[in-house]
N, C-alpha and C positions, 0 to 999 in steps of 0.2 A: 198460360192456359190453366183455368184454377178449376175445373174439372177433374173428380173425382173419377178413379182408374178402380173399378171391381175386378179381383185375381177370383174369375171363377176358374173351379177347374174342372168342370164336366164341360166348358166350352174351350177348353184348350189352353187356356192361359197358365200360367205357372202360380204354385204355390211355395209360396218361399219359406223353408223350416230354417231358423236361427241353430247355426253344427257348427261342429269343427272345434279346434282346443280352444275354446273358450277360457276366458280369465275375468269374470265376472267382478265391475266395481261393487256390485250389492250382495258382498259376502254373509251379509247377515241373514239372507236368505236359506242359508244352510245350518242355522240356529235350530229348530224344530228335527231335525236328520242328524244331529250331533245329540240334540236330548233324548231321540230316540235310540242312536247308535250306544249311548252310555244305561241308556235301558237294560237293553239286550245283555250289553256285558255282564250286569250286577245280576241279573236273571241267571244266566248259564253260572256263575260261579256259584251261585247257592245252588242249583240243579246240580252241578259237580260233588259238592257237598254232601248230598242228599244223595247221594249216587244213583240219580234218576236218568233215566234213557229214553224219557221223552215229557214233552209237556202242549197242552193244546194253549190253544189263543182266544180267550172270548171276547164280548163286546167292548167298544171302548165309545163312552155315552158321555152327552154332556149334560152336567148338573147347575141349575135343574135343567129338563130339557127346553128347547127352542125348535119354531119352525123353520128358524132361517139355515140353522146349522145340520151340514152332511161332513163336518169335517172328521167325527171320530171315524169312517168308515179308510179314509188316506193314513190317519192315526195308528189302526188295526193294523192294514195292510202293510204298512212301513215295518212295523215291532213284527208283524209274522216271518218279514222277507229279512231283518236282520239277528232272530232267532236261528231261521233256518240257517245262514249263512255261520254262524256262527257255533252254533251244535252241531253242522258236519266236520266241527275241526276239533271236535273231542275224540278222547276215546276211551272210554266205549263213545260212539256216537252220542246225541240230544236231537233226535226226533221232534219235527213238531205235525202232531195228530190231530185229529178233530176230536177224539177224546183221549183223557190220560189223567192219571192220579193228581197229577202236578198241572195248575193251570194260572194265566195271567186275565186279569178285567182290568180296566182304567177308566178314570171319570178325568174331566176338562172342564175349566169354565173362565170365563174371561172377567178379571175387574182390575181394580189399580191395587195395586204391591204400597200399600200405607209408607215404608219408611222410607221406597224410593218413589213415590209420587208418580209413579208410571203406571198405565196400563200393564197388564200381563196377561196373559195363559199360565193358567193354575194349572199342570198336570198331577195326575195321581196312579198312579200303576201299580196294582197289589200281585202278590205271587200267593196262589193258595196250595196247600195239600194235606197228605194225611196227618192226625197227630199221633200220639201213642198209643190211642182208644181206640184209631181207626177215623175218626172224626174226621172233615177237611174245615181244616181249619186258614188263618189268614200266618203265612211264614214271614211274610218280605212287603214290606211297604216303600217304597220308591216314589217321592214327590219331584217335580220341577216346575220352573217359573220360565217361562220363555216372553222375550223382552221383544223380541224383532216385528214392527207393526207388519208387515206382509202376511209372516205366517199368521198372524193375529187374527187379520183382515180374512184371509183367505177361509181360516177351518171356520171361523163363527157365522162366514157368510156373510158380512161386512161391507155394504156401502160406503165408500170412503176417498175421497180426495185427499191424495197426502201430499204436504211440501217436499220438498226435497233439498239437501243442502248440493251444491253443486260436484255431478259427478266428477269421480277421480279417473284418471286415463290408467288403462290397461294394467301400467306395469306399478303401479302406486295402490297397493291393498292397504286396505283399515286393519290396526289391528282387532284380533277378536279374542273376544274372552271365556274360556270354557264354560259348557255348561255345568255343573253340579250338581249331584245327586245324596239324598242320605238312605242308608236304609237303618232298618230297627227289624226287630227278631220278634217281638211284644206288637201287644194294641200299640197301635201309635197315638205318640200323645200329640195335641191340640199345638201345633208350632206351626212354624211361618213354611212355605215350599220355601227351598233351597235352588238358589236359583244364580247367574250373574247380571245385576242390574246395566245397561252402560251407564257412563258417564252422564250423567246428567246437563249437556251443552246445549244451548239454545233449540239448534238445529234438532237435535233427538227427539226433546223437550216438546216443542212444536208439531213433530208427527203423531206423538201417542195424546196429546191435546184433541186434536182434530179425529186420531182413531174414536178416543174417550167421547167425543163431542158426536160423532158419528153414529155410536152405538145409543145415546138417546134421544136424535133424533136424524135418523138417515137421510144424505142427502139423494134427493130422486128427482129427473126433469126427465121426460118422454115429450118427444120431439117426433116428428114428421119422418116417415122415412122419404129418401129422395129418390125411390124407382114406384112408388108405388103412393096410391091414398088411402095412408093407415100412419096413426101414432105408434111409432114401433121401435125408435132409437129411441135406447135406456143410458142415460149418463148421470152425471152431477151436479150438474151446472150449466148453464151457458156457455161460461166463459172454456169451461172444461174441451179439450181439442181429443179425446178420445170416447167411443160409444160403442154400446152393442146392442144389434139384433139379432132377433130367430126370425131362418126362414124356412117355412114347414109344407113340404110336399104330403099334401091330404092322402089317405088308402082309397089307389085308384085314379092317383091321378100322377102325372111325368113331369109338373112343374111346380118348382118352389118359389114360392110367394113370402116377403115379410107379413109376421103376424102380430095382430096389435098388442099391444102391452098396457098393462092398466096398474092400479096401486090399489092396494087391500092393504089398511094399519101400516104403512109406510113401507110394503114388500114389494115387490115389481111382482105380476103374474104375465104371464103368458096361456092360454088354452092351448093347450095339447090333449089330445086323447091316444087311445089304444091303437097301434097300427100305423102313426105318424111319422113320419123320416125329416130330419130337421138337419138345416146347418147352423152353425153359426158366425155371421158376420160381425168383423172386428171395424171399427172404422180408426183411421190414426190422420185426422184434419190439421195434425201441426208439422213444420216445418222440419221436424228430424222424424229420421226412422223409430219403428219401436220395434220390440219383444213382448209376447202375451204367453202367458201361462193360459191355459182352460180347461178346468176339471168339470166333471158331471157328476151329482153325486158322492163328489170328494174325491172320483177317482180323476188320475191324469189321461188327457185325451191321447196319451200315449203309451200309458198301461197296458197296452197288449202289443206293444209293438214288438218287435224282433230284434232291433236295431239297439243295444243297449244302451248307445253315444247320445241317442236322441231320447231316450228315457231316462237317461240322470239329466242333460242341460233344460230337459221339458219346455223348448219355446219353440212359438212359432215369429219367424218375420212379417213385420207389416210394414209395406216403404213408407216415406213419408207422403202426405197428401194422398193415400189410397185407400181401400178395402178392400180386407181379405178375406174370405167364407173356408172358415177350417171345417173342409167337407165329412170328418167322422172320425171315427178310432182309426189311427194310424197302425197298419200292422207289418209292411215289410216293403223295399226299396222293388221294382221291377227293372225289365230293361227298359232300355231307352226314353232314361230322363222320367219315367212314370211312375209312382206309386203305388200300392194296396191298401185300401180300408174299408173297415168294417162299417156301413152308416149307421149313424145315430138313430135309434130308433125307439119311440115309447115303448113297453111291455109292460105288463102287469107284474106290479112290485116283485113276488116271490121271481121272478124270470131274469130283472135285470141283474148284472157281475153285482154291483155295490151291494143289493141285497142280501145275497148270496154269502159275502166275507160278512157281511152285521147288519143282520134283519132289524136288529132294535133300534138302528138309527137312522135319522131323519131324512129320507130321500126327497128328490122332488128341486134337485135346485143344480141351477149354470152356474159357477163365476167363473170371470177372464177378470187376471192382474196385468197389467200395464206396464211395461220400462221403459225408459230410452233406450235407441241402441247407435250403435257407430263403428266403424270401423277402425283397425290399426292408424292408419293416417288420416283419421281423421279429430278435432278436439269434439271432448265431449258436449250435448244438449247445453243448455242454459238452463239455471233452475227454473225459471218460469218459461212456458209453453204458449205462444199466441195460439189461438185454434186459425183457423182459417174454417077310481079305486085306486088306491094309492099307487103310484106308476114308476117307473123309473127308468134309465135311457138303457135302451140295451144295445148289442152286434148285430147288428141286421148284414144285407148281403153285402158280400164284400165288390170293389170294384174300383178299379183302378182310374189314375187321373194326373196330368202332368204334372210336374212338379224338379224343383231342382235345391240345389243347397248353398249356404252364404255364412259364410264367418263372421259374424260380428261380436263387438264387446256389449254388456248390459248393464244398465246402471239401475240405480233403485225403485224399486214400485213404485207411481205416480197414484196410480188408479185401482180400485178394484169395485166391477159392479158382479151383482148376484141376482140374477134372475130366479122367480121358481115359476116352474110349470104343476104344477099339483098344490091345490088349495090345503092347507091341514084341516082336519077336522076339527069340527065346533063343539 
């Protein structure tokens, strides 16, 4: 039966969230979480230094800017929660405030790293406060280089089909190599971020090719959705076995519909307006299971969850040969096999969370990242896959829907597509 199985869960069927002690093959996924964890630390020791007892968090932007990219706003919100986490272990305490003497900005931007011929993520994270004048001046400058195409793919908002070298089973981790940070006390002078490149092996080679190749001209093919007649699956390719749609229940109405999708300069758009409640549908048409990340707006669609297990591993399960509709912000487990969430809902910009932690940054976009996934006993995927007014998402009502939980392992990005619902301005 090669009949496509929909996991809706407002008609009862189960939604399957990827938990449990996970041991993830695509360790490098945690590359971006480790540059930012080294952040925070070099921050608080100068703030100890300074014998400062609090410091606020501003914008974190990408230079120059872009309409495809929402990722400084996951960027911000990372350095704010590993701040806080980390100035409640001083003492005196390190506060972090929405204002205060002592403050962090940071800029990003995506190109290839010249010596080691890879793409990167350029970060930049300055620490500012007062000088001896009283002045606020720039204290601490903190660059990195993040090497990992996921995180690449995901903050730029990055169309992108990646290869993949053949996943490792459960108990066989890559090794990984720290991230590196420098800092300087002065102007910083004109030098390269400090970063650790990997290895330069075919296989690496090959993914940040195709991210690099991705970035100047994204790959886009909208296809036919299969409940309805509308161009509404967003993927890569043909050949590509994973896609996504939005399906958006209009204000005033109790059914959601796929909505069509169209290209603007090589973007995916979708129409949305004010007052819309949307899902999103994952499709996974190949022969092994997957794992899908899905932020909005940079945030993760588990951001407000309760469940902590299920906001560090952030995946949802997709079986193989189905689709699954990740009905809204995940916010807490119920009885009986049920969940709580918040639905995805448009608001005007100033309203939705993303705007809220960094108005200055780019709202207005979906991506879902792609893994394989599989089980303890089972061997891992094959590297190649047969298929078979500015707005923003906000928490709309909450409402529960069945759902249950499945352990599986995850192997590395395949895929990552970025929808935007909100045109930039001309």
């Amino acid at each position: 039966m090669n009949s496509l199985g929909h996991t809706l869960a407002l008609l009862g069927c189960l939604v399957a969230l990827g938990l449990g002690p996970m041991r993830s093959a695509a360790q490098g996924a945690d590359e971006l979480n480790t540059a930012v964890q080294q952040i925070a630390e070099r921050v608080i020791e100068h703030l100890k230094e300074k014998r400062a007892t609090e410091v606020a968090v501003g914008s974190v932007t990408e230079r120059p800017p872009s309409a495809n990219s929402s990722g400084g706003v996951a960027i911000q919100r990372a350095l704010k929660a590993r701040l806080t986490e980390l100035g409640a272990k001083q003492q005196p305490p390190i506060e972090v405030s929405r204002a205060a003497d002592f403050f962090v900005e940071g800029t990003y931007r995506g190109s290839q790293q010249p010596d080691a011929k890879l793409f990167a993520l350029h970060m930049n994270v300055a620490l500012y406060g007062k000088d001896a004048s009283g002045q606020s001046a720039r204290m601490l400058e903190i660059p990195a280089a993040i090497y990992d195409v996921a995180d690449i793919a995901t903050v730029l908002g990055i169309q992108v089909e990646l290869p993949v070298a053949q996943d490792k089973p459960a108990n066989e981790t890559p090794e990984k190599q720290p991230i590196q940070t420098a800092q300087v006390k002065t102007e910083p002078a004109a030098e390269k971020p400090i970063g650790s490149p990997p290895a330069p092996i075919p296989q690496v080679v090959a993914r940040h090719v195709a991210l690099e190749k991705a970035v100047k001209e994204p790959p886009v093919r909208i296809a036919s959705s299969t409940t309805a007649n509308v161009d509404s699956e967003v993927t890569t390719s043909k050949s590509n076995p994973y896609a996504v749609e939005i399906l958006v229940k209009k204000k005033g109405s109790d059914q959601f519909a796929p909505t069509p999708a169209e290209t603007n300069d090589d973007q995916v758009f979708v129409a949305l307006e004010n007052g819309d409640v949307f899902r999103v549908r994952v499709h996974n048409r190949s022969h092994y299971d997957a794992g899908v990340t899905v932020a909005l707006d940079g945030l993760s669609s588990f951001e407000f969850s309760n469940n902590q297990a299920y906001k560090k591993l952030d995946k949802w399960f997709v079986p193989r040969n189905s689709a699954v509709d990740i009905p809204g912000w995940h916010k807490s487990n119920a009885a009986n096999g049920r969940m709580t969430f918040h639905e995805f809902e448009v608001v005007p910009h100033g309203e939705s969370p993303a705007s809220q932690i960094n108005r200055t940054a780019a709202i207005g976009t979906i991506t879902v990242a792609f893994c394989a996934a599989w089980e303890d006993d089972q061997e891992p995927p094959p590297e190649h896959l047969a298929p078979i007014e500015t707005m923003g998402v906000g928490k709309g009502k909450l409402f529960q829907a069945e759902a249950r939980e499945v352990k599986m392992n995850f192997g590395q990005v395949r895929t990552v597509i970025s929808i935007r619902y909100d045109l930039p301005p001309l």
